[in-house]
N, C-alpha and C positions, 0 to 999 in steps of 0.2 A: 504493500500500500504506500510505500515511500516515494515509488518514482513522479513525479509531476508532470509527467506529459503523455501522462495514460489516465482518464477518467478514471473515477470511483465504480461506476458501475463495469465497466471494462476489465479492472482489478477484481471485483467481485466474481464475473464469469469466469474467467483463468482461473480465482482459487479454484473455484467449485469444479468446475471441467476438470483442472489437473488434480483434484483430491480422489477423481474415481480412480485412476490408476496407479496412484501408491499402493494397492494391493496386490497389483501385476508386480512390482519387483520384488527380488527376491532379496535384497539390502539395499539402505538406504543410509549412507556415508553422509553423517555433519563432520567437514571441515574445520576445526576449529580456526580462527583467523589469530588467535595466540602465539606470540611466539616469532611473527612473520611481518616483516617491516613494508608499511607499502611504498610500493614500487612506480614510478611514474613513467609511464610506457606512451603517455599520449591520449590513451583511450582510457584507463582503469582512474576511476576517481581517486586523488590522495587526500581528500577530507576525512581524518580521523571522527571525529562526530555522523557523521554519515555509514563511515564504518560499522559506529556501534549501533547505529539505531539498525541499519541492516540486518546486522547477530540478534539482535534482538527480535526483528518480523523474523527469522528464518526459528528460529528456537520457537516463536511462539506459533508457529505453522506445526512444528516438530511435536509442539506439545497436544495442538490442537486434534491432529490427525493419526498421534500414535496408534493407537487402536489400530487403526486399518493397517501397519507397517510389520511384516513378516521379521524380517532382521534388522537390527539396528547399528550402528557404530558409530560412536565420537570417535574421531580421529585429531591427533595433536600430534607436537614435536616437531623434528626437521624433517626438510622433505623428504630425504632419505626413510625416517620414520613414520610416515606417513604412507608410505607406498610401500613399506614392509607392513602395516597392518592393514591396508586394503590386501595385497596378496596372500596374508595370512586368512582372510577373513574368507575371503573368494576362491581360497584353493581347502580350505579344512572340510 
């Protein structure tokens, strides 16, 4: 609901449309953003405040829809650690 150049009601359809297929997967990886400095690539926002309110709709999606979510995983650390526990996760 953060982005401003998407209508509320537009926002509201996407949850609902993307809430029916968090059941089809079979894990669902939060990123944590901890840990990880951001990076100004041109496109990727570096406004820290924006950041956090983001982690914050994304967790409150997370929390909202758990139920329907077969597997879960926080994922944190370096990248390196981070992609040793998705491949842990995706391969056990």
């Amino acid at each position: 609901n953060l982005a401003q150049s998407i209508n509320i009601i537009d926002k509201e359809s996407f949850e609902n449309y993307a809430s029916n297929f968090i059941s089809e997967y079979d894990y669902l990886f939060y990123i944590s953003p901890c840990g990880v400095e951001l990076e100004d690539n041109g496109i990727r926002s570096v406004d820290y405040e924006y950041r956090i309110a983001i982690d914050q709709e994304i967790t409150r999606l997370i929390s909202k829809y758990k139920y329907k979510i077969k597997g879960f995983e926080y994922i944190t650390g370096s990248v390196e650690e981070r992609i040793k526990q998705v491949l842990e996760t995706i391969n056990s």
